[in-house]
BALORO-400434 format. One record per residue (C-alpha): chain; x, y, z. Coordinates in steps of 0.1 Angstrom, whole numbers, always signed. Layout:
% BALORO-400434
PT; A; X; Y; Z
...
This chain:
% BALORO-400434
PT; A; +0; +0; +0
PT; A; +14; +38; -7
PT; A; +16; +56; +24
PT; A; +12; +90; +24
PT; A; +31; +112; +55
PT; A; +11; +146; +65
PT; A; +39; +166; +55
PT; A; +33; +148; +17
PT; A; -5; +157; +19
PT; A; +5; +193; +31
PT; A; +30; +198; +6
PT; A; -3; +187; -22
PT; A; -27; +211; -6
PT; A; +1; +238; -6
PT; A; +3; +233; -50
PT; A; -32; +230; -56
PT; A; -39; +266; -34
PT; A; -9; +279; -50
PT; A; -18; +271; -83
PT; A; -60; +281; -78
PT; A; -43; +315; -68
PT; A; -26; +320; -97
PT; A; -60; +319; -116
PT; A; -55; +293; -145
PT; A; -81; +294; -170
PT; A; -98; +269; -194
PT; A; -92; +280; -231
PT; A; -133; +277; -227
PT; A; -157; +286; -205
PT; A; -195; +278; -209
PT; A; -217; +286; -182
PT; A; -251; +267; -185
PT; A; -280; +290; -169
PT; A; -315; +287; -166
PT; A; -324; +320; -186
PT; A; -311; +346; -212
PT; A; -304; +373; -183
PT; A; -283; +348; -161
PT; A; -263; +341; -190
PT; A; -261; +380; -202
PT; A; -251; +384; -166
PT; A; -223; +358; -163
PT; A; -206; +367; -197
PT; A; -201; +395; -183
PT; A; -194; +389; -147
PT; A; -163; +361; -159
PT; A; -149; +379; -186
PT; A; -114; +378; -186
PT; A; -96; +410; -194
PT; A; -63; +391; -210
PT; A; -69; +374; -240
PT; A; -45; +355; -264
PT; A; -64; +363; -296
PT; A; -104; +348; -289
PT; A; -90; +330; -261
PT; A; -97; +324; -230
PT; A; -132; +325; -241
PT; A; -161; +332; -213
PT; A; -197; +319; -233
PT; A; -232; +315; -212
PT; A; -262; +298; -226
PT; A; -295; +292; -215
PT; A; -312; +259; -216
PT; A; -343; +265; -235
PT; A; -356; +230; -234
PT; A; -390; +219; -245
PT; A; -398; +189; -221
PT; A; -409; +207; -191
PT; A; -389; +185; -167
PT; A; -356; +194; -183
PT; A; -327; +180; -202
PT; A; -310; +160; -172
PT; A; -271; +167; -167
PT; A; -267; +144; -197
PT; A; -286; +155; -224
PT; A; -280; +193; -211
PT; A; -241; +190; -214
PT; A; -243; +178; -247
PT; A; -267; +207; -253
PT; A; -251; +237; -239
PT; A; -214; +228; -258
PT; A; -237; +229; -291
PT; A; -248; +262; -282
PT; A; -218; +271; -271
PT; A; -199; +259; -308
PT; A; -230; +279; -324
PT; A; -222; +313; -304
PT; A; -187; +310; -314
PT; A; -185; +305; -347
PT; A; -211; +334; -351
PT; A; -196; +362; -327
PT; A; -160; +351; -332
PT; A; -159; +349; -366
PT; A; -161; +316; -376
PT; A; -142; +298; -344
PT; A; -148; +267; -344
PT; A; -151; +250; -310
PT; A; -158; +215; -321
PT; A; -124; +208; -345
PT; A; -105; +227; -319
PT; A; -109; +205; -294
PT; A; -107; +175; -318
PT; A; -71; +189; -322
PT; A; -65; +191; -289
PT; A; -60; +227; -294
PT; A; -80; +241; -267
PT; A; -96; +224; -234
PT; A; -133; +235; -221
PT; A; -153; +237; -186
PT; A; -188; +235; -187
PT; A; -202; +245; -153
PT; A; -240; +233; -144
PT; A; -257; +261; -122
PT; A; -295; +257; -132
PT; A; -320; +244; -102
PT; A; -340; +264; -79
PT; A; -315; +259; -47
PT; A; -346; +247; -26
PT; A; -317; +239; -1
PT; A; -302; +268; +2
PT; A; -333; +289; +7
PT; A; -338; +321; +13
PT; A; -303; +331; -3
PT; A; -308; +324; -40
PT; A; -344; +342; -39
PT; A; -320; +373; -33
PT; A; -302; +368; -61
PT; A; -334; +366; -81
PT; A; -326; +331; -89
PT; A; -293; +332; -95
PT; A; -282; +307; -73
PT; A; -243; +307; -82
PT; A; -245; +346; -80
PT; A; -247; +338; -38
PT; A; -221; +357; -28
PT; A; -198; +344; +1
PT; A; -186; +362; +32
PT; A; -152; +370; +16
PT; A; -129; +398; +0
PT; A; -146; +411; -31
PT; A; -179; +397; -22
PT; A; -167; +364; -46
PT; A; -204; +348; -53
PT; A; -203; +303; -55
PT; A; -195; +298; -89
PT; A; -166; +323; -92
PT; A; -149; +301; -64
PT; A; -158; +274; -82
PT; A; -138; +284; -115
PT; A; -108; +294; -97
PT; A; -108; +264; -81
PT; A; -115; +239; -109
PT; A; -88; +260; -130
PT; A; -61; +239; -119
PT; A; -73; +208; -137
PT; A; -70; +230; -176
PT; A; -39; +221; -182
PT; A; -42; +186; -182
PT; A; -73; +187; -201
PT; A; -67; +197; -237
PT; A; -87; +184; -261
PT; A; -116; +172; -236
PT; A; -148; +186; -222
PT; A; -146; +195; -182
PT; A; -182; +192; -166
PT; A; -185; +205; -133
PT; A; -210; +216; -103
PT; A; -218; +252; -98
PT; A; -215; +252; -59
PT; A; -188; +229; -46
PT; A; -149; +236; -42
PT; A; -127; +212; -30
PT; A; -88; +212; -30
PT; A; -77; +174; -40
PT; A; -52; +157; -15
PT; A; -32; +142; -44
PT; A; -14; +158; -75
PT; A; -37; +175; -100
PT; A; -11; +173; -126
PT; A; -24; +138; -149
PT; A; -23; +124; -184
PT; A; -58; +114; -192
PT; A; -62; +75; -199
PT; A; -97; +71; -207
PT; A; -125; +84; -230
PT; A; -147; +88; -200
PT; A; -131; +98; -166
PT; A; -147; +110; -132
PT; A; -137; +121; -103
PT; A; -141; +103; -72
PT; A; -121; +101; -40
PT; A; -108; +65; -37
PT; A; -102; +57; -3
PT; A; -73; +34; -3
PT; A; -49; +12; -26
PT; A; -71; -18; -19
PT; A; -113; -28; -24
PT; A; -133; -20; +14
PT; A; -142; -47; +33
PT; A; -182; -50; +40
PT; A; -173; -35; +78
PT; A; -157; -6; +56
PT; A; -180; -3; +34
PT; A; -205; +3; +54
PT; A; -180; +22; +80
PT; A; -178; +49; +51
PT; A; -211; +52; +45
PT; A; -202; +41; +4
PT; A; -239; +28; +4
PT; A; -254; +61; +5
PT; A; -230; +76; -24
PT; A; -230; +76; -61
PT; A; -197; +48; -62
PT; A; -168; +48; -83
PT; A; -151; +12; -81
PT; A; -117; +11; -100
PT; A; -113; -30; -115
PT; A; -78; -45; -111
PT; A; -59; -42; -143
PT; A; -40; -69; -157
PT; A; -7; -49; -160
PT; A; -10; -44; -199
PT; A; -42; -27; -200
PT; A; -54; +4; -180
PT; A; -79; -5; -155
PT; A; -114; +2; -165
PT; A; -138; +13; -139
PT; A; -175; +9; -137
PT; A; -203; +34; -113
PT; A; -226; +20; -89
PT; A; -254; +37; -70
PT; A; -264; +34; -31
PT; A; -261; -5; -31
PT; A; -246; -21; +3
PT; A; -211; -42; -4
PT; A; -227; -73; -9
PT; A; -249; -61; -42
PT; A; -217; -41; -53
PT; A; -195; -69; -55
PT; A; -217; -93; -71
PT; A; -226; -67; -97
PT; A; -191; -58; -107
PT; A; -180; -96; -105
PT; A; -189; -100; -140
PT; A; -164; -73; -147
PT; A; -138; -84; -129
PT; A; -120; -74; -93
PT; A; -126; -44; -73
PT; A; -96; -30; -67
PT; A; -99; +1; -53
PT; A; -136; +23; -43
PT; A; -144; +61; -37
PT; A; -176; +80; -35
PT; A; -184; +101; -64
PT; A; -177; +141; -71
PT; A; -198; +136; -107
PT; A; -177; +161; -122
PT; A; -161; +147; -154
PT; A; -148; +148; -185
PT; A; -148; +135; -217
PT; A; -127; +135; -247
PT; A; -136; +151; -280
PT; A; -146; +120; -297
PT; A; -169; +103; -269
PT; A; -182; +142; -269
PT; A; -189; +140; -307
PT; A; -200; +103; -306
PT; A; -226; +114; -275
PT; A; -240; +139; -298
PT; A; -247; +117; -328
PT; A; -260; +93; -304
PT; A; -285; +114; -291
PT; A; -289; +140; -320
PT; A; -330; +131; -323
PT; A; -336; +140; -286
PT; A; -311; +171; -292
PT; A; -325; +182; -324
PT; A; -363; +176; -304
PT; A; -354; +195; -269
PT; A; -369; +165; -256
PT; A; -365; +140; -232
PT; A; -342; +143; -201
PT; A; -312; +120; -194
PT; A; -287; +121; -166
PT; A; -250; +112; -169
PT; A; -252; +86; -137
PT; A; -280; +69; -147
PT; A; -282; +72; -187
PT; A; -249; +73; -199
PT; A; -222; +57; -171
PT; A; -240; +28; -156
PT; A; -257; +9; -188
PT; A; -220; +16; -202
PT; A; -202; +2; -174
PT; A; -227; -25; -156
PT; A; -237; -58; -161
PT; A; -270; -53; -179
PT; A; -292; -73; -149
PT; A; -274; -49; -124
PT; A; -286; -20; -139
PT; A; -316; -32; -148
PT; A; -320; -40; -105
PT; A; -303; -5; -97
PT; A; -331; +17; -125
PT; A; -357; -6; -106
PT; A; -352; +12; -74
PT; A; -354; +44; -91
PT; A; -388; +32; -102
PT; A; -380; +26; -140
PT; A; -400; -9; -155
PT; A; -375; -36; -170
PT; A; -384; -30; -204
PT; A; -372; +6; -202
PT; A; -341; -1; -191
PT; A; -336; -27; -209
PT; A; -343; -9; -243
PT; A; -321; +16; -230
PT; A; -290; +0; -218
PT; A; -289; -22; -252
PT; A; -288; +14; -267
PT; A; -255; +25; -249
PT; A; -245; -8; -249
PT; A; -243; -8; -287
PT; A; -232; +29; -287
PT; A; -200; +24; -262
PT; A; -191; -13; -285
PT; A; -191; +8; -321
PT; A; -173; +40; -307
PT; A; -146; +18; -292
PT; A; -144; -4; -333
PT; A; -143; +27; -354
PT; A; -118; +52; -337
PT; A; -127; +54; -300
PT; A; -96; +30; -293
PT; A; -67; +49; -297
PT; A; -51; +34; -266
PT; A; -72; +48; -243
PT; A; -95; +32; -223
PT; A; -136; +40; -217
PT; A; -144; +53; -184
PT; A; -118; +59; -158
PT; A; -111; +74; -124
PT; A; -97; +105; -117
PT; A; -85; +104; -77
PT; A; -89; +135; -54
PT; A; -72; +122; -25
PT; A; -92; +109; +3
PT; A; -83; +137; +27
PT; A; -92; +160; -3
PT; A; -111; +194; +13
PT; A; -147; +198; +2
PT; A; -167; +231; +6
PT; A; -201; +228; -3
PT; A; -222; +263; -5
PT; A; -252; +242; -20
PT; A; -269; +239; +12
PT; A; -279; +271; +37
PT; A; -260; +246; +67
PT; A; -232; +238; +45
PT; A; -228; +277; +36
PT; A; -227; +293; +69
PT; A; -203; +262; +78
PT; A; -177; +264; +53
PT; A; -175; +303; +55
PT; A; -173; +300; +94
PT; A; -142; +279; +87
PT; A; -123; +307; +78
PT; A; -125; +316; +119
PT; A; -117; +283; +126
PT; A; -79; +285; +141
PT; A; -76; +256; +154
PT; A; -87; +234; +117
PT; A; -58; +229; +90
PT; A; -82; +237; +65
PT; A; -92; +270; +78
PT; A; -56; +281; +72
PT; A; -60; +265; +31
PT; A; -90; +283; +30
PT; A; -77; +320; +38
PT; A; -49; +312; +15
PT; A; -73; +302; -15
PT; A; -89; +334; -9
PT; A; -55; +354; -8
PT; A; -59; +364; +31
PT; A; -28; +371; +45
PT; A; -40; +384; +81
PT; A; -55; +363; +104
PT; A; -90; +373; +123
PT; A; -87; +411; +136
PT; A; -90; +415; +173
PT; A; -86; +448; +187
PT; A; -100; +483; +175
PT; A; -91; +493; +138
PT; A; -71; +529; +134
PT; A; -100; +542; +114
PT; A; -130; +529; +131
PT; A; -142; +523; +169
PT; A; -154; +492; +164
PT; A; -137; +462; +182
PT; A; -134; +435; +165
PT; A; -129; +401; +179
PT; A; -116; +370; +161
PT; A; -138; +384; +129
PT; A; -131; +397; +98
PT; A; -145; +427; +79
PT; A; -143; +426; +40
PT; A; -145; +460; +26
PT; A; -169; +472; +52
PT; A; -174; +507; +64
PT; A; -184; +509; +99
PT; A; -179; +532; +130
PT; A; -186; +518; +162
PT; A; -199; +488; +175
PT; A; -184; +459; +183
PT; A; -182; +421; +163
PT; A; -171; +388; +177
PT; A; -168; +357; +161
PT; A; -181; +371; +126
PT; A; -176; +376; +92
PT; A; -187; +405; +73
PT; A; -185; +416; +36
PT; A; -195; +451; +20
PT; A; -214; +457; +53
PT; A; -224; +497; +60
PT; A; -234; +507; +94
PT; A; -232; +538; +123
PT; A; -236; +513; +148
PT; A; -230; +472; +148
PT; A; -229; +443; +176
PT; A; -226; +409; +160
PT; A; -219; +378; +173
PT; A; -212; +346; +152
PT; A; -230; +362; +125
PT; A; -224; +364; +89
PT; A; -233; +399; +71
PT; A; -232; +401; +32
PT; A; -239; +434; +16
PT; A; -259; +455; +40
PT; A; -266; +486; +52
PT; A; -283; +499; +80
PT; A; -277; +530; +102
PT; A; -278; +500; +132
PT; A; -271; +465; +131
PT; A; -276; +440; +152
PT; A; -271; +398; +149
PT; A; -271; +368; +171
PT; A; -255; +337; +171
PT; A; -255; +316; +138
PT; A; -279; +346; +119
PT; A; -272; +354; +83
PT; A; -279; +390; +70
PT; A; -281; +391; +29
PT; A; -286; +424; +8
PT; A; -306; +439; +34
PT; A; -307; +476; +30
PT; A; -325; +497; +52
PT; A; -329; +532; +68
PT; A; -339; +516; +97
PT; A; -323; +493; +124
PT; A; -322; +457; +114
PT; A; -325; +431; +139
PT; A; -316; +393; +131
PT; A; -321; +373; +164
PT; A; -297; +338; +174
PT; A; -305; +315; +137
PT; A; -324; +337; +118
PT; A; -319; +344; +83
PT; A; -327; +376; +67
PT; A; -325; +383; +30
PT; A; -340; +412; +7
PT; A; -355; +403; -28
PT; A; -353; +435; -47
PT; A; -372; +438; -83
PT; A; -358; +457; -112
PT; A; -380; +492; -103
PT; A; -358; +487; -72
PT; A; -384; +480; -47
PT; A; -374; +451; -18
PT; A; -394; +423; +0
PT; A; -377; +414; +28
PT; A; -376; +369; +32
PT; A; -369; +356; +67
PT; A; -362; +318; +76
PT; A; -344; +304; +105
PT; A; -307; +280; +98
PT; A; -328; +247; +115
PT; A; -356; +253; +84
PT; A; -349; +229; +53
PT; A; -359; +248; +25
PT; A; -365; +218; +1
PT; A; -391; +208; +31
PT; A; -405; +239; +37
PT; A; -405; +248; -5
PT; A; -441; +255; +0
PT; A; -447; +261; +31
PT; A; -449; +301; +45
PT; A; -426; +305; +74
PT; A; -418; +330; +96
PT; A; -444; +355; +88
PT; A; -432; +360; +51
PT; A; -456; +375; +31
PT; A; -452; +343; +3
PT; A; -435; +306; +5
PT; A; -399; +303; -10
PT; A; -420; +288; -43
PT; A; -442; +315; -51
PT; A; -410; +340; -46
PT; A; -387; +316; -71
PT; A; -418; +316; -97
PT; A; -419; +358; -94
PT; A; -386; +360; -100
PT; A; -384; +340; -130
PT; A; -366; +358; -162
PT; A; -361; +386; -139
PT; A; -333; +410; -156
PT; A; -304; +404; -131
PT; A; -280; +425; -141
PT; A; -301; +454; -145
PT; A; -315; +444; -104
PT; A; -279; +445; -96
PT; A; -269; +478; -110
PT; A; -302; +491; -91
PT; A; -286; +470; -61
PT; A; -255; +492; -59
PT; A; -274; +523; -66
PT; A; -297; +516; -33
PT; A; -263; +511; -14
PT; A; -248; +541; -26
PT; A; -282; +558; -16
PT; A; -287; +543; +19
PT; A; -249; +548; +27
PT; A; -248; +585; +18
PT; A; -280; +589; +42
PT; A; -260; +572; +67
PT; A; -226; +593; +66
């Protein structure tokens, strides 16, 4: 077994910081958004001023898909890079995306950030349903999916010639070297959690039967080792699915974030060009393209069963990508790779997750958090070079305690145990609170509140765990949304809580197609407004 000391690990967390802070870009970068004004909004918002000719390249699309439901992650990947190759050739005179990457002259990112963020309620609702516009507690109020791209940067230069596919609201900071020659058509990234297969004790130990699996088969020394995706199945059902296969060698729960060269990309689209062509139907990677490639056909047949899918579907449909993976691999898809691989994180890798209003007020707090390693990779991801200021600041009377103030102009008060960003106030006495661009001539927060684009000429009070947010519209009016940190907002979706004059549904469904950029401009005019009133 490799052993791997601390100072080893360190020295890997140290690189991968080092080189997110240097702010490597993909050659490509498509944003997928729900509507034309996110995508207006984050062309703009990721731009980058530097350009080698066309390149890097910042596109957004919109999924304008017919089927109510959706395309699926699948279908909607495939989707949003032929939008993408159409907006290229036709605003950059003729670029064309698709033999680029064929050439391996280029590598792209496709970042997925459409869903309501039930879970993260109230906090999208004041970004008008921009839920990777959230913006985090930190130095330049950085919103979720801009941490996101600096993180995932670090993988570009491994990557020509394929398609990255990532999650718009989870960073993590792999554990091993990021720095890898692709081997396989198809690979995912997983964190594999040793150098040998679990036993059933750890199995269940790690909790690998409530993930999304990657298993990673034993190779034979000549060939790469091929690796096949399981879903939620206890150790038992696991191994005598991939038996067929051949051994488990080593296991890791999923990330999903993937990629793909330029000819399974190319081949995917022909495969599917009817349902493309359509808009219709919806297909996820995990469960429509990875598993009937990589399973035994009665195992997935068992594990679509559980999702509720008849055997004839399945079936029908994994003789479909059965037949598709066999003809890529004869004409051209064998090139001396392999199909679908692993790509291993680490299994101490760091994972921030902002999807989730727990998870968000978590991982900012960690920032405060002296006494965890991670705190210390976090303030160096985010170039902070001081740690938490205690004491009263020369231009201010406001004493601070273990907190941090990001751009914030405030003049007395006191904060303990908090972190605040673009915050404007006369008077402030926080405690364990988080404050993201707000203004108030007085504020005051408890323990574990959250304050979010609350403006007001008046004092705003956010007792111990409440959440306050402000929905402003596009004439510039604001509706103020409460909740509380122990309410699930995928639970409470429709439910009215805490006095709100609407549920968290009925606000997502006004503020659909709303013109975000043009809110935000009004945003920063409101600030400008109520901070001149204040000083």
């Amino acid at each position: 077994m490799t052993t791997t000391t601390s100072d080893d690990k360190n020295a890997r967390f140290e690189a991968a910081v080092d080189a997110m802070a240097e702010q490597q870009y993909y050659d490509v970068t498509i944003v997928c958004t729900t509507d034309d004004h996110q995508a207006e909004f984050w062309m703009s918002k990721l731009d980058v001023a530097e350009k080698d000719g066309n390149f890097p390249m910042v596109i957004a699309v919109s999924e304008d898909w017919v089927d109510p439901s959706g395309a699926g992650n699948g279908l909607g990947t495939l989707y949003a890079w032929q939008k993408a190759c159409a907006y290229a050739k036709n605003k950059y005179g003729g670029v064309d995306l698709d033999s680029l990457l064929a050439e391996g002259a280029i590598s792209a990112a496709l970042y997925h950030t459409a869903g309501k963020g039930t879970r993260l309620a109230p906090l999208p609702a004041s970004e008008n349903n921009n839920k990777p516009g959230v913006k985090l507690p930190f130095p330049s109020t950085l919103t979720v999916l801009q941490a996101v791209v600096r993180q995932t940067g670090i993988y570009a230069s491994s990557r020509k010639g394929r398609l990255s596919v990532y999650w718009g609201d989870q960073v993590f900071l792999p554990s091993v070297d990021f720095i890898y020659k692709p081997t396989h058509h198809i690979d995912i990234m997983c964190s594999l959690l040793g150098d040998t297969a679990p036993t059933a004790e750890e199995w269940q130990a790690q909790g690998l039967d409530k993930y999304g699996v990657i298993a990673v088969l034993k190779g034979d020394g000549q060939k790469t080792p091929e690796a096949a995706q399981v879903e939620k199945v206890s150790h038992e059902t696991a191994t005598k699915m991939l038996q067929q296969l051949g051994t488990i060698g080593q296991v890791g729960p999923s990330l999903g974030s993937f990629s793909v060269s330029a000819a399974m990309l190319k081949g995917l689209c022909e495969e599917f060009a009817t349902e493309l062509g359509a808009k219709q139907a919806k297909f996820d990677t995990d469960p429509h393209f990875w598993m009937p490639m990589t399973l035994p056909e009665d195992s997935y047949v068992y594990l679509m069963s559980q999702k509720g899918v008849d055997e004839g579907t399945s079936k029908s449909h994994y003789a479909r990508m059965k037949a598709f993976s066999s003809q890529f691999l004869k004409s051209g898809g064998n090139n001396g790779m392999g199909l679908f691989g692993a790509v291993d994180v680490g299994k101490d890798a760091c994972w921030w997750d902002y999807g989730q209003l727990k998870l968000y007020s978590k991982n900012s707090l960690l920032l405060l958090d002296d006494a965890n390693p991670e705190s210390k990779l976090l303030r160096k991801f985010l170039n902070i070079k001081d740690q938490p200021q205690s004491g009263v600041l020369a231009s201010s009377n406001v004493m601070y305690e273990h907190s941090y103030a990001f751009d914030c102009n405030i003049a007395d008060g006191k904060a303990k145990n908090s972190l605040l960003s673009h915050v404007t106030a006369e008077e402030l006495y926080v405690e364990g609170a988080i404050l993201v661009n707000c203004v108030a001539p007085k504020i005051t927060a408890g323990k574990g509140s959250i304050l979010y684009n609350i403006m007001s000429e008046k004092e705003i009070v956010a007792e111990p765990g409440q959440v306050m947010v402000a929905v402003t519209n596009e004439s510039g009016s604001m509706m103020e949304i409460k909740s509380r940190m122990d309410i699930d907002g995928g639970k409470a979706w429709k439910e009215v809580v805490e006095g709100n004059p609407m549920s968290f549904e009925q606000v997502w469904k006004n503020n659909k197609n709303a013109n975000i950029t043009k809110i935000e401009m009004e945003r920063k005019h409101l600030f400008t407004l109520m901070t001149e009133k204040i000083f």
